[in-house]
PDB file of N, CA, C and O in Angstrom:
ATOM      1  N   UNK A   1       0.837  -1.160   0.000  1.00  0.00           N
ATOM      2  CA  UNK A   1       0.000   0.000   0.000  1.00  0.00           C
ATOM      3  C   UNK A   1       0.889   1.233   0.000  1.00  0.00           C
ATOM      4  O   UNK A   1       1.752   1.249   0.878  1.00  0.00           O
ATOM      5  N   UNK A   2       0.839   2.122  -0.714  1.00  0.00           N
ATOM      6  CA  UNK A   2       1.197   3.475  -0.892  1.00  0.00           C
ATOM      7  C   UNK A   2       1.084   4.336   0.170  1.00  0.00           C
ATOM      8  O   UNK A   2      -0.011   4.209   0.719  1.00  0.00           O
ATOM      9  N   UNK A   3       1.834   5.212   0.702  1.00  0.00           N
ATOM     10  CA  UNK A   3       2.128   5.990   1.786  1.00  0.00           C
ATOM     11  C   UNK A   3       2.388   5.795   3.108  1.00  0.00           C
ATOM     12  O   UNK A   3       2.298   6.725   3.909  1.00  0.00           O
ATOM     13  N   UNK A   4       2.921   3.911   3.656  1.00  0.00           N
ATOM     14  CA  UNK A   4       3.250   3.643   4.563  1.00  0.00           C
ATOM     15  C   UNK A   4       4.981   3.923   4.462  1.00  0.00           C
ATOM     16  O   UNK A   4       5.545   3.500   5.471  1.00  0.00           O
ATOM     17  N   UNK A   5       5.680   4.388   3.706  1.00  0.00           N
ATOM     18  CA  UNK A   5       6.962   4.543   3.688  1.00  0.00           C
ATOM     19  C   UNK A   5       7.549   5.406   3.749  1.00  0.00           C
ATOM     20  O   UNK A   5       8.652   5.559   3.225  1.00  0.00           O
ATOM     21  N   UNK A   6       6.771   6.420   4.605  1.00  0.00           N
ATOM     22  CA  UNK A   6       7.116   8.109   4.761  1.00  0.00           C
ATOM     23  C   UNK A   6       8.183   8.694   5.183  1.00  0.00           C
ATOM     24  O   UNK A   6       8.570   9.810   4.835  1.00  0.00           O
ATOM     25  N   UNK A   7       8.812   7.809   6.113  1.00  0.00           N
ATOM     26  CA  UNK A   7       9.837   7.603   7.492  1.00  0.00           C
ATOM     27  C   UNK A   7      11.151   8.302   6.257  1.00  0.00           C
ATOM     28  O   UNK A   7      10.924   8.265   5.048  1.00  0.00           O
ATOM     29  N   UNK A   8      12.271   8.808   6.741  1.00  0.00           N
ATOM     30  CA  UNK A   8      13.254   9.298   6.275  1.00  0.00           C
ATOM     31  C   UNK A   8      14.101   8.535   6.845  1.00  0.00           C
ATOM     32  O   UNK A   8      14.217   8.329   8.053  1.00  0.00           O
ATOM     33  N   UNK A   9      15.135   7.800   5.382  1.00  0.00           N
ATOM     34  CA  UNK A   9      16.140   6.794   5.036  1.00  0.00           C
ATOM     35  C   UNK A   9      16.704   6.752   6.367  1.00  0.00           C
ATOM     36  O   UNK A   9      16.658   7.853   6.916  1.00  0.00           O
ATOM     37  N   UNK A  10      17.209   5.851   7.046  1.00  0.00           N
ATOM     38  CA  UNK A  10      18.671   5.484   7.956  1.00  0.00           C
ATOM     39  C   UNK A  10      19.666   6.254   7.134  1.00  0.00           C
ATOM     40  O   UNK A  10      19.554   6.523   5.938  1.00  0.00           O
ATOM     41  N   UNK A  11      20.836   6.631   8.088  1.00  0.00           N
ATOM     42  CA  UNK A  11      22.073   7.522   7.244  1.00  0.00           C
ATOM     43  C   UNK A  11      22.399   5.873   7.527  1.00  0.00           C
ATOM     44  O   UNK A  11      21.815   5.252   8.416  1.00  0.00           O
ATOM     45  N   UNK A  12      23.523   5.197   6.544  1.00  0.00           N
ATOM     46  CA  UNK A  12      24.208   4.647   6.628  1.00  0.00           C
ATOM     47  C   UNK A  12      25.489   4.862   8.063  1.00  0.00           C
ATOM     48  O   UNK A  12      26.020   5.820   8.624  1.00  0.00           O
ATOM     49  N   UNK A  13      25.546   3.137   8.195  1.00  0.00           N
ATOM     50  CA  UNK A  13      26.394   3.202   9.067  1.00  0.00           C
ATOM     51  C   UNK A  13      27.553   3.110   8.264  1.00  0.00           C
ATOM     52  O   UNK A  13      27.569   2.747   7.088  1.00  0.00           O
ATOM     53  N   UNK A  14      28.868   3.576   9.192  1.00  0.00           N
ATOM     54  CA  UNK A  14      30.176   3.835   9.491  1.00  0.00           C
ATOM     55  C   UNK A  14      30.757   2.636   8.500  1.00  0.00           C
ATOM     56  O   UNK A  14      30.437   1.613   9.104  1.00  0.00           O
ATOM     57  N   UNK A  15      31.278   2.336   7.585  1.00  0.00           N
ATOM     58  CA  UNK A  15      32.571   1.042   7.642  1.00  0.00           C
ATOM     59  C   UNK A  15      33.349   0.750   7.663  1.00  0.00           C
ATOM     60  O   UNK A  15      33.958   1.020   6.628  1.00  0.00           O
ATOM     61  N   UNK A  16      34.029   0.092   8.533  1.00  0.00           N
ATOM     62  CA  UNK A  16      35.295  -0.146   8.997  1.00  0.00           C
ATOM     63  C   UNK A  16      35.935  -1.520   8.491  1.00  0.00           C
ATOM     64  O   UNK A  16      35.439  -2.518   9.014  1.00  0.00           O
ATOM     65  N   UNK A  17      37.161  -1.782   7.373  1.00  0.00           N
ATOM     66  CA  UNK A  17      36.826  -2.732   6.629  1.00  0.00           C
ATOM     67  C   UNK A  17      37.731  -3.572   7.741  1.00  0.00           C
ATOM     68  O   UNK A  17      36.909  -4.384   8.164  1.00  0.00           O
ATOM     69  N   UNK A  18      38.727  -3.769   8.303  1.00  0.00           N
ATOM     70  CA  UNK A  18      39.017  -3.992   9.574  1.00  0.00           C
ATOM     71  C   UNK A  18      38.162  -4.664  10.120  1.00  0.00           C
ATOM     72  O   UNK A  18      38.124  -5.888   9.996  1.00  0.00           O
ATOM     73  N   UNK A  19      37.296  -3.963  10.845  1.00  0.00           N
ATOM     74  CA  UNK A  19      36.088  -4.472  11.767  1.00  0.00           C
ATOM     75  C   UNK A  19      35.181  -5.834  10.978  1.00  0.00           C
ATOM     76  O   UNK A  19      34.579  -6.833  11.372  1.00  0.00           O
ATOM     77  N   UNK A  20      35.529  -5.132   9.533  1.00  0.00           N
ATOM     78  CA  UNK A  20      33.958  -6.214   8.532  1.00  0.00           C
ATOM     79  C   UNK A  20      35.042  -7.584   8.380  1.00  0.00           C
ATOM     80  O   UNK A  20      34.591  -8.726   8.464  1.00  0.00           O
ATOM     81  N   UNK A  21      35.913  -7.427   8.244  1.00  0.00           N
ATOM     82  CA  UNK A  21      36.871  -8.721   8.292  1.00  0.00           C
ATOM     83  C   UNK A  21      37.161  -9.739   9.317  1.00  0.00           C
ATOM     84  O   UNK A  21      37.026 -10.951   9.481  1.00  0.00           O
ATOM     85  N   UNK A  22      37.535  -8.898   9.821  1.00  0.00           N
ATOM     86  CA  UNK A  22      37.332  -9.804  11.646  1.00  0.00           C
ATOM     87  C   UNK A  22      35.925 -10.478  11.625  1.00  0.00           C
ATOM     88  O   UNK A  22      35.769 -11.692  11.754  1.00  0.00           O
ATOM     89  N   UNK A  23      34.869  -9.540  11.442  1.00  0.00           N
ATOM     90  CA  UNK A  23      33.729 -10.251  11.763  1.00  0.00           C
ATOM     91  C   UNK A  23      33.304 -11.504  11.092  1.00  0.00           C
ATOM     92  O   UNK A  23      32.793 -12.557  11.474  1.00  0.00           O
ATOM     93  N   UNK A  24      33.840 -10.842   9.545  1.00  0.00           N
ATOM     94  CA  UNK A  24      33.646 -12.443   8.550  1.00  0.00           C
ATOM     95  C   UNK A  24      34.572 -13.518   8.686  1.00  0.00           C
ATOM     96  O   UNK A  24      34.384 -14.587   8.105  1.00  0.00           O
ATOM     97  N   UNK A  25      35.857 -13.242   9.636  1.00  0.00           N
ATOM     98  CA  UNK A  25      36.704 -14.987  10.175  1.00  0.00           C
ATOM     99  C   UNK A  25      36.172 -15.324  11.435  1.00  0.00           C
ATOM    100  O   UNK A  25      36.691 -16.335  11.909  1.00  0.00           O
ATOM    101  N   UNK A  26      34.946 -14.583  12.409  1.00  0.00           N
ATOM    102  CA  UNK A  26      34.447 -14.833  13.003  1.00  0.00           C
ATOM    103  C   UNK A  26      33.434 -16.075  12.916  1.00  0.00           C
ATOM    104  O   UNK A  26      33.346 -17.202  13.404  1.00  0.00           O
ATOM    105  N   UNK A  27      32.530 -15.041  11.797  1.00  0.00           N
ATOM    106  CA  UNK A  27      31.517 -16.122  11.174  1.00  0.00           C
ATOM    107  C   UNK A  27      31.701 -17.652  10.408  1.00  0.00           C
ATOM    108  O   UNK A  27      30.980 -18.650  10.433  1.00  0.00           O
ATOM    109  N   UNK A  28      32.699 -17.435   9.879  1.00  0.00           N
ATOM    110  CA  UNK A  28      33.145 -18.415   8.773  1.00  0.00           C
ATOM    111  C   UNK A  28      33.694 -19.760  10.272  1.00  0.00           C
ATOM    112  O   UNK A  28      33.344 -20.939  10.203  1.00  0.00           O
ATOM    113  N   UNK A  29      34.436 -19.280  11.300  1.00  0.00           N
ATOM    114  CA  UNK A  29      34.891 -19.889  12.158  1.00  0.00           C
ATOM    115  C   UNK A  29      33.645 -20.894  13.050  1.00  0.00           C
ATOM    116  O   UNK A  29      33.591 -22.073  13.397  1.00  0.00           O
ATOM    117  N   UNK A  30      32.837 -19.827  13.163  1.00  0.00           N
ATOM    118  CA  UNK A  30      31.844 -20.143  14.076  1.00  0.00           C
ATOM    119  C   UNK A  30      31.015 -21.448  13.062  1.00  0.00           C
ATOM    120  O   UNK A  30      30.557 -22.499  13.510  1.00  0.00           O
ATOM    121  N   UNK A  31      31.005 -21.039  11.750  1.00  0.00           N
ATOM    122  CA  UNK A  31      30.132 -22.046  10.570  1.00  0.00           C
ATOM    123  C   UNK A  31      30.197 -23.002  10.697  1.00  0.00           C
ATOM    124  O   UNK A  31      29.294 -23.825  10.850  1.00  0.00           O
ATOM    125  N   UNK A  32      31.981 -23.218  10.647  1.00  0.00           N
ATOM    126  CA  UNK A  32      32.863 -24.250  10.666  1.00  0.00           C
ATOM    127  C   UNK A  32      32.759 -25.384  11.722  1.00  0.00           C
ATOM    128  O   UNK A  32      32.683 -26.593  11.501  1.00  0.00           O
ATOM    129  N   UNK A  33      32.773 -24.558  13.253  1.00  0.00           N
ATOM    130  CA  UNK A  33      32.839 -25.621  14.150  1.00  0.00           C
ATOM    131  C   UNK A  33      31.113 -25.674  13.853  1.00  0.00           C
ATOM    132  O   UNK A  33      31.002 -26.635  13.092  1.00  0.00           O
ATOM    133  N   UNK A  34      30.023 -25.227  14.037  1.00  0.00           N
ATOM    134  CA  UNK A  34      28.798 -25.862  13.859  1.00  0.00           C
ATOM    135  C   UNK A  34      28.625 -26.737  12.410  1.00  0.00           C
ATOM    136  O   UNK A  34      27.558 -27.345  12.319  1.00  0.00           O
ATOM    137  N   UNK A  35      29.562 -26.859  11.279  1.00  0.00           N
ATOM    138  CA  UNK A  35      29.634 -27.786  10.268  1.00  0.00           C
ATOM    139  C   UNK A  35      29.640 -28.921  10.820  1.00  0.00           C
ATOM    140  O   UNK A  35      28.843 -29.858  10.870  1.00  0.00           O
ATOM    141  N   UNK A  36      30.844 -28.672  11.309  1.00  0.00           N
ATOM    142  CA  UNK A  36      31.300 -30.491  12.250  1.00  0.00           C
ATOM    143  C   UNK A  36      30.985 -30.743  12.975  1.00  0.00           C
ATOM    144  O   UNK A  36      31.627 -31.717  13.367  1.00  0.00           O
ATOM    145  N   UNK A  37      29.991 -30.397  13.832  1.00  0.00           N
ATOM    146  CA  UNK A  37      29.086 -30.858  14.803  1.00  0.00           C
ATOM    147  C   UNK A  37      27.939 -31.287  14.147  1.00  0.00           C
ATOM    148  O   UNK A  37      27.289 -32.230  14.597  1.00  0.00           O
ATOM    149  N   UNK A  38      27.507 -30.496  12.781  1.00  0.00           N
ATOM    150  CA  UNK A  38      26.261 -31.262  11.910  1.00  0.00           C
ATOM    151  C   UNK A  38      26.789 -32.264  10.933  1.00  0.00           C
ATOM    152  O   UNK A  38      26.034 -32.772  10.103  1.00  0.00           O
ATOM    153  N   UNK A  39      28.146 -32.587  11.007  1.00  0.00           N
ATOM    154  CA  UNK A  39      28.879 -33.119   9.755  1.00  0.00           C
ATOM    155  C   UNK A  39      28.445 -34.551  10.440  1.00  0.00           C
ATOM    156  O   UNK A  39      27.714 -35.379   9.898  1.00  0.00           O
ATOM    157  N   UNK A  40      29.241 -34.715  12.170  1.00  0.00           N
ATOM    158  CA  UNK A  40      28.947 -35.619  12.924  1.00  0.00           C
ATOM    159  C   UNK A  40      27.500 -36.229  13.293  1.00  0.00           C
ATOM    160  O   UNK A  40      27.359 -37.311  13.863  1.00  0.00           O
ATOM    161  N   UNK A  41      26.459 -35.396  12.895  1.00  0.00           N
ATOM    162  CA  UNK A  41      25.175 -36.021  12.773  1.00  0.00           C
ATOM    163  C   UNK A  41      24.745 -36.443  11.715  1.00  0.00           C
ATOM    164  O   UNK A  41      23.896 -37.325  11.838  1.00  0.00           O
ATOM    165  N   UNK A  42      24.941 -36.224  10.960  1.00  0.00           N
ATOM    166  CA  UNK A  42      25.082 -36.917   9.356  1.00  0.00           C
ATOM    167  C   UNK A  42      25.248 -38.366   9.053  1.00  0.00           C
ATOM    168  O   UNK A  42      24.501 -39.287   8.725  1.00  0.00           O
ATOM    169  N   UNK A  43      26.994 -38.150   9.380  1.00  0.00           N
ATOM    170  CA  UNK A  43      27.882 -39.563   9.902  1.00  0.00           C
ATOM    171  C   UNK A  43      26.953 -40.493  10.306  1.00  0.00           C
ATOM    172  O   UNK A  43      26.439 -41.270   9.502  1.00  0.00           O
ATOM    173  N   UNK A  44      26.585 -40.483  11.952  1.00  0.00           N
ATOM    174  CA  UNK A  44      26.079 -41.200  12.555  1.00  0.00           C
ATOM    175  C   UNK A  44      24.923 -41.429  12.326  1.00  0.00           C
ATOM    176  O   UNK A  44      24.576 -42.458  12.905  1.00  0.00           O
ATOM    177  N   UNK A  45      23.913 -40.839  11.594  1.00  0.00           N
ATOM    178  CA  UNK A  45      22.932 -41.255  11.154  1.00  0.00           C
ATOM    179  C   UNK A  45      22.929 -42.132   9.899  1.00  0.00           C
ATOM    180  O   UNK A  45      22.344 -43.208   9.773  1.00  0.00           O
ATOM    181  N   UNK A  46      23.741 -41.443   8.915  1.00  0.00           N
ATOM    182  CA  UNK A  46      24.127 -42.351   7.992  1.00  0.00           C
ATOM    183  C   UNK A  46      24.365 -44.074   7.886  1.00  0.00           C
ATOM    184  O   UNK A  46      23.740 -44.961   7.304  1.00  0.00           O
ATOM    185  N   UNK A  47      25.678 -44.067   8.816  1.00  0.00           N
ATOM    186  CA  UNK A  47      26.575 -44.813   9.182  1.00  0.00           C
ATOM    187  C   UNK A  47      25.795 -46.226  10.316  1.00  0.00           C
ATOM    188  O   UNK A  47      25.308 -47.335  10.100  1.00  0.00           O
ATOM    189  N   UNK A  48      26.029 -45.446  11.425  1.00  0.00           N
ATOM    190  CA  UNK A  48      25.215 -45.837  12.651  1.00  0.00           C
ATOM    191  C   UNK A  48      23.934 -45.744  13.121  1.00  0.00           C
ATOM    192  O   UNK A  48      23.842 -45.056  14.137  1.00  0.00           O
ATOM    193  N   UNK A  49      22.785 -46.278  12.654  1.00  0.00           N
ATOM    194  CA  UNK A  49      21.821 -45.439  12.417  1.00  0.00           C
ATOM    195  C   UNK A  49      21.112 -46.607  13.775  1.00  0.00           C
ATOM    196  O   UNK A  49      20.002 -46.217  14.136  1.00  0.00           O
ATOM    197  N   UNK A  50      21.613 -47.939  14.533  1.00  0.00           N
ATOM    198  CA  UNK A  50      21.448 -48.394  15.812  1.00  0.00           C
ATOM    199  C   UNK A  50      21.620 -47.744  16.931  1.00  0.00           C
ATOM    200  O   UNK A  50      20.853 -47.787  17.892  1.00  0.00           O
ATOM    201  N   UNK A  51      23.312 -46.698  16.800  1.00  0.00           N
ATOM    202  CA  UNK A  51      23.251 -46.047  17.444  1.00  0.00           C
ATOM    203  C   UNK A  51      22.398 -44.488  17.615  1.00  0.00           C
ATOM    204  O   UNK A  51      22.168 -43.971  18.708  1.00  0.00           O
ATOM    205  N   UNK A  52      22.116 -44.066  16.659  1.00  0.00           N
ATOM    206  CA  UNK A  52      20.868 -43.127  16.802  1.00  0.00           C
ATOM    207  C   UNK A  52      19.578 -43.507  17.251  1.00  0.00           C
ATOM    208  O   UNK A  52      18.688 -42.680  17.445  1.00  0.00           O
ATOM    209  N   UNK A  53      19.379 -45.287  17.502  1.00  0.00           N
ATOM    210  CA  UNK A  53      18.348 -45.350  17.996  1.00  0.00           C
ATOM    211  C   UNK A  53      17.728 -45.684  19.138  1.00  0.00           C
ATOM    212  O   UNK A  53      16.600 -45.981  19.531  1.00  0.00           O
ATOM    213  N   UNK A  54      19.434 -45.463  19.779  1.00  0.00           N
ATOM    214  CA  UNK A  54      19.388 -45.638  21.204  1.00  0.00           C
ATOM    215  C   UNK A  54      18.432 -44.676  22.278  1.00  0.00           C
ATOM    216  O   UNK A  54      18.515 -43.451  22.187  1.00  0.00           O
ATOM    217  N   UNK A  55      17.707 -45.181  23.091  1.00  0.00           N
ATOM    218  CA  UNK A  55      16.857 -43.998  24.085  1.00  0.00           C
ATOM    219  C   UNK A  55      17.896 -44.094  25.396  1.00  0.00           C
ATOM    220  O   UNK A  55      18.009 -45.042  26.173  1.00  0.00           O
ATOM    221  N   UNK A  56      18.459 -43.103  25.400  1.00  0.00           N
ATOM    222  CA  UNK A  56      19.387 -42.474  26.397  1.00  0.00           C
ATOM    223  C   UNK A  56      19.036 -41.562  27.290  1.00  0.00           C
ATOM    224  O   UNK A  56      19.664 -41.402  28.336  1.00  0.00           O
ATOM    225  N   UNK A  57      17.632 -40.635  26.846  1.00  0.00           N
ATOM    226  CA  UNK A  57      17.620 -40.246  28.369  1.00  0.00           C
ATOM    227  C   UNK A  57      15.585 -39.858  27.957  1.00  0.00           C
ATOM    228  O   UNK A  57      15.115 -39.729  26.826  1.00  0.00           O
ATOM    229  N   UNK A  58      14.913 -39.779  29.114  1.00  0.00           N
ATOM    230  CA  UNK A  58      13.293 -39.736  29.021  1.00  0.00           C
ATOM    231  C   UNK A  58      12.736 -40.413  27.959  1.00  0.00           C
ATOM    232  O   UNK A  58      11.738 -39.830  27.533  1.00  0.00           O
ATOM    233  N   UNK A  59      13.093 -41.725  27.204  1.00  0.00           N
ATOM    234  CA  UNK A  59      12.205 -42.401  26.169  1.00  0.00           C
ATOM    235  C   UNK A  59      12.784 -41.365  24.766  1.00  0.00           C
ATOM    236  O   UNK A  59      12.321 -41.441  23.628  1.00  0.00           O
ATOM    237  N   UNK A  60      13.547 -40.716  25.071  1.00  0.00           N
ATOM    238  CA  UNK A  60      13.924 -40.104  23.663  1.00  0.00           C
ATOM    239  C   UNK A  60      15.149 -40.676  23.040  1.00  0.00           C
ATOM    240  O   UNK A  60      16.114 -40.974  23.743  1.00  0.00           O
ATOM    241  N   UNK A  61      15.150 -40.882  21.431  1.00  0.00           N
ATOM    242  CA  UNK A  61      16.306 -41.357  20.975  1.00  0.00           C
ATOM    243  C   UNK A  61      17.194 -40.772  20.951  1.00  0.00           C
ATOM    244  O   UNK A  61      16.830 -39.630  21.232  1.00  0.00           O
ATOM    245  N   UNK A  62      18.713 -40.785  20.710  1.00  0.00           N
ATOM    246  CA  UNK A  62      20.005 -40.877  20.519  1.00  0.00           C
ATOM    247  C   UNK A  62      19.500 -39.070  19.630  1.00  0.00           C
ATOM    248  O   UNK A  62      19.666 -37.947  20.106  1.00  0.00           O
ATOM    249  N   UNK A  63      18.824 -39.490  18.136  1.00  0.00           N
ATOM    250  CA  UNK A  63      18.648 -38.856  17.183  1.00  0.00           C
ATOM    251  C   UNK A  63      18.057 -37.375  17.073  1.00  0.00           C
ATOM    252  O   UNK A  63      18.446 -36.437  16.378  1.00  0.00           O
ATOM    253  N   UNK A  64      16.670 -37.485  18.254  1.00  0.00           N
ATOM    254  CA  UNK A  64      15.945 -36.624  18.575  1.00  0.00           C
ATOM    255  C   UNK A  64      16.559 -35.474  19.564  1.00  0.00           C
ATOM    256  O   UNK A  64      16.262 -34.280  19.607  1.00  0.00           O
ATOM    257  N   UNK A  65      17.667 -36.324  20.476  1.00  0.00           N
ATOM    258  CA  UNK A  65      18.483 -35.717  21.152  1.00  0.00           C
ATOM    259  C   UNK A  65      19.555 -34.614  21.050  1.00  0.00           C
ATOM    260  O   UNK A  65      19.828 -33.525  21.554  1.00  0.00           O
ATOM    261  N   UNK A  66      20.132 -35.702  19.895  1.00  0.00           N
ATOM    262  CA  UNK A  66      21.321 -34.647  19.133  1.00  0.00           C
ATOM    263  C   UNK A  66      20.786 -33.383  18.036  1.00  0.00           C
ATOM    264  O   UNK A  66      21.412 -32.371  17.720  1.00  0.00           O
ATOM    265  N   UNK A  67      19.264 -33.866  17.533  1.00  0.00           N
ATOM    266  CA  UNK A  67      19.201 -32.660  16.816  1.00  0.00           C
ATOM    267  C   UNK A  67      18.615 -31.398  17.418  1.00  0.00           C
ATOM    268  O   UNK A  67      18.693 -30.248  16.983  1.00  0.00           O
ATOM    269  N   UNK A  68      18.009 -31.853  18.515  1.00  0.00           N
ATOM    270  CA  UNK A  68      17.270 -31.013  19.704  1.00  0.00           C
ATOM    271  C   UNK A  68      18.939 -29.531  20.419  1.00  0.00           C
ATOM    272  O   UNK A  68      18.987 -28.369  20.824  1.00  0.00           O
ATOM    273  N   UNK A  69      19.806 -30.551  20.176  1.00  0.00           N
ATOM    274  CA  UNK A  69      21.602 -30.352  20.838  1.00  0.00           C
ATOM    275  C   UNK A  69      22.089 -29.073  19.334  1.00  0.00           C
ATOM    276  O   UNK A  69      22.648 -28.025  19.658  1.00  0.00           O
ATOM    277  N   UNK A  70      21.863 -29.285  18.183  1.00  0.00           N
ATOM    278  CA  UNK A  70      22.233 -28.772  16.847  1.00  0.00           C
ATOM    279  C   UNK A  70      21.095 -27.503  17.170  1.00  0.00           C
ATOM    280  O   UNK A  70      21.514 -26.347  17.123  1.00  0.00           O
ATOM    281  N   UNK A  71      19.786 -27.737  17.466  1.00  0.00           N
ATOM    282  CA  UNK A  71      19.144 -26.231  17.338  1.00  0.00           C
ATOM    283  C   UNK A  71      19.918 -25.176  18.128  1.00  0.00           C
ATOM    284  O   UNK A  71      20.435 -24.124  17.755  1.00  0.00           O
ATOM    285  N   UNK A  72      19.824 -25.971  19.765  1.00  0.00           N
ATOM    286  CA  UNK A  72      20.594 -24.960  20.925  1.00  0.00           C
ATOM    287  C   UNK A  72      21.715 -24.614  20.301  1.00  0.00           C
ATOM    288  O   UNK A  72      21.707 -23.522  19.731  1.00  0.00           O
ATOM    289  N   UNK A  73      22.807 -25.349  20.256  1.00  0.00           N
ATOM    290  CA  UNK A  73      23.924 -24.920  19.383  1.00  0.00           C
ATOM    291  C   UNK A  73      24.128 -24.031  18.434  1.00  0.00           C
ATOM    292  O   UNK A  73      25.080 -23.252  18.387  1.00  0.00           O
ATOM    293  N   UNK A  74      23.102 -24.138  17.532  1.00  0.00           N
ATOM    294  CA  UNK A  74      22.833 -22.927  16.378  1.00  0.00           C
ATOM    295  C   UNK A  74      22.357 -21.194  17.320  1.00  0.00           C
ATOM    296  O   UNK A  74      22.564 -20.058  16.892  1.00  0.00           O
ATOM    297  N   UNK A  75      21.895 -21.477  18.255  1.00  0.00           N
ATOM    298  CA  UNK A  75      21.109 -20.153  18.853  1.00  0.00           C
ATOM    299  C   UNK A  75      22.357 -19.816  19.772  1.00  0.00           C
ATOM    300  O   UNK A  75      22.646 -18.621  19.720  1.00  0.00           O
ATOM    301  N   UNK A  76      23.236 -20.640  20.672  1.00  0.00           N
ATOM    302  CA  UNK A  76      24.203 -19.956  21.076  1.00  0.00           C
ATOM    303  C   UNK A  76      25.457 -19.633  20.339  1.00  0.00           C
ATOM    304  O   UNK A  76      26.171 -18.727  20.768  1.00  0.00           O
ATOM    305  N   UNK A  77      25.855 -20.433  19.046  1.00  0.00           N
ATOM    306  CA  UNK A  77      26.791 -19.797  18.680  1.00  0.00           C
ATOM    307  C   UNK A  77      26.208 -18.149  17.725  1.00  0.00           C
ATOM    308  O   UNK A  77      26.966 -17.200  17.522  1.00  0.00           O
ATOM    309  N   UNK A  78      24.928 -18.194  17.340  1.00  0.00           N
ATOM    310  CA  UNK A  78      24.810 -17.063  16.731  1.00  0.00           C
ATOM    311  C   UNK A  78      24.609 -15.952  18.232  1.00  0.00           C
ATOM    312  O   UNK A  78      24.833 -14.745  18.143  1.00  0.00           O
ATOM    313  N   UNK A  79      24.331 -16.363  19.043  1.00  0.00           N
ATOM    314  CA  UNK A  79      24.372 -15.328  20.793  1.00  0.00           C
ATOM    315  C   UNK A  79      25.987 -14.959  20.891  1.00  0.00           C
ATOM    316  O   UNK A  79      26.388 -14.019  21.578  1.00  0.00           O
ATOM    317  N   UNK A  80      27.038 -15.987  19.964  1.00  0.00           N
ATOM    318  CA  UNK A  80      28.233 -15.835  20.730  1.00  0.00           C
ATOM    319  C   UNK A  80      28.815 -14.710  19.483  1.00  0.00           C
ATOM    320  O   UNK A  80      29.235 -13.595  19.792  1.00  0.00           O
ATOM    321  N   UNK A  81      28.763 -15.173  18.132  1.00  0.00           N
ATOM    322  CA  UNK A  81      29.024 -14.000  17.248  1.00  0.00           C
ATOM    323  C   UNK A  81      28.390 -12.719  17.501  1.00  0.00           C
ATOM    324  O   UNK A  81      29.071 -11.696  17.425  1.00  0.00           O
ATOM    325  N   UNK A  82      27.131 -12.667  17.799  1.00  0.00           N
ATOM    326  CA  UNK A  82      26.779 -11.335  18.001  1.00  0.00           C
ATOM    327  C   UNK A  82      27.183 -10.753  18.961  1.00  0.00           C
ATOM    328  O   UNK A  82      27.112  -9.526  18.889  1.00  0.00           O
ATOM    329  N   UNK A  83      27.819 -11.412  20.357  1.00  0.00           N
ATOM    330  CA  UNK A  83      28.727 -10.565  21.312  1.00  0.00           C
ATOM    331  C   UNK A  83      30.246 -10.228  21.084  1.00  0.00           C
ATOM    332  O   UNK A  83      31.061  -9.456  21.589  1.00  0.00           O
ATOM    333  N   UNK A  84      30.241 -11.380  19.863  1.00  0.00           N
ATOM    334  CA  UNK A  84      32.014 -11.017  19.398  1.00  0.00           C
ATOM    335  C   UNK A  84      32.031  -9.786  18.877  1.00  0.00           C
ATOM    336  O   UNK A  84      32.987  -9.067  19.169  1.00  0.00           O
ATOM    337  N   UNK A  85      30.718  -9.148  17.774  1.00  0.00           N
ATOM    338  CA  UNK A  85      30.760  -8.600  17.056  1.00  0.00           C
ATOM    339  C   UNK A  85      30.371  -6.972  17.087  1.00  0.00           C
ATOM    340  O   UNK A  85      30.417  -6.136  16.185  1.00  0.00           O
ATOM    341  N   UNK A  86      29.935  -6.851  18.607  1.00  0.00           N
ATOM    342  CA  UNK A  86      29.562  -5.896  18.965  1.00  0.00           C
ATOM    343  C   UNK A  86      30.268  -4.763  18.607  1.00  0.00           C
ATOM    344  O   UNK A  86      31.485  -4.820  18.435  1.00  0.00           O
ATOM    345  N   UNK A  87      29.630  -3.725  18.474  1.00  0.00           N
ATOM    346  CA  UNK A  87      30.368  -2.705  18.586  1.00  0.00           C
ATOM    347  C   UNK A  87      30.837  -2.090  20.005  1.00  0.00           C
ATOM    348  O   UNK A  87      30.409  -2.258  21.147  1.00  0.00           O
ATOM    349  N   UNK A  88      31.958  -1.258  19.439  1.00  0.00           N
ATOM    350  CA  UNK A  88      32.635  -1.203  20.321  1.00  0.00           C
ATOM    351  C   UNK A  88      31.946   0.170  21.005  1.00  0.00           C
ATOM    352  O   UNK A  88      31.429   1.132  20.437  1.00  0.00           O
ATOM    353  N   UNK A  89      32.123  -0.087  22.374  1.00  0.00           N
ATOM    354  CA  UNK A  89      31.677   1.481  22.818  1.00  0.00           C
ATOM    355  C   UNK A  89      32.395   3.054  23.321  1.00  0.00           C
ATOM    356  O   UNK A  89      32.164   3.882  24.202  1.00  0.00           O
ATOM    357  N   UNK A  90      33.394   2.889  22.183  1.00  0.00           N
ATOM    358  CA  UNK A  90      34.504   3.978  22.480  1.00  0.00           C
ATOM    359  C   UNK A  90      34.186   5.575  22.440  1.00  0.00           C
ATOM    360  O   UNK A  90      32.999   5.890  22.351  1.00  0.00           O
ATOM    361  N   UNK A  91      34.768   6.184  22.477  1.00  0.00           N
ATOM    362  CA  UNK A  91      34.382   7.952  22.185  1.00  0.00           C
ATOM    363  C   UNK A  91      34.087   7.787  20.874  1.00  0.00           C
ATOM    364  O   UNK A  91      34.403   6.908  20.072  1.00  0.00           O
ATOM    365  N   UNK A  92      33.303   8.960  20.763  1.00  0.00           N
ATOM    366  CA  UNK A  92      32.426   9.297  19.350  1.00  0.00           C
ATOM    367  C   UNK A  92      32.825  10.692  18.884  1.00  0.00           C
ATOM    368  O   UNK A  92      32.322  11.171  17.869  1.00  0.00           O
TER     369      UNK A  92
END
């Protein structure tokens, strides 16, 4: 609908190519170790798929467990980049 976009542009932020670099061996790092933690569920499902069907803890399998383990994982390492990535709060 027409005339909900009245608001005047954001000025662009600051870039610091420094800062944008760091942040992207941050990310790429952080990808990495959550790769191989999903690489390893793969594997074992693939591979071992008895041992994924082990119930190890409340009637839940091996499988349900570890991917339940991959969501949390995904939400704290993106909690942990976004505190790496903070800006800094220096003089202005």
């Amino acid at each position: 609908m027409p005339g909900f976009d009245t608001a005047p542009a954001a000025p662009p932020e600051p870039r610091d190519e420094a800062t944008a670099r760091r942040n992207a061996r941050y990310g790429l790092v952080l990808f990495l170790v959550y790769l191989v933690i999903y690489g390893g569920f793969v594997v074992a499902s693939a591979f071992w798929p008895e041992v994924m069907d082990r119930v190890p803890f409340a009637g839940l399998n091996a499988a349900i467990l570890y991917g339940f383990g991959l969501i949390v994982t995904a939400l704290l390492l993106a909690a942990l980049y976004g505190w790496l990535c903070r800006a800094s709060e220096g003089p202005k």
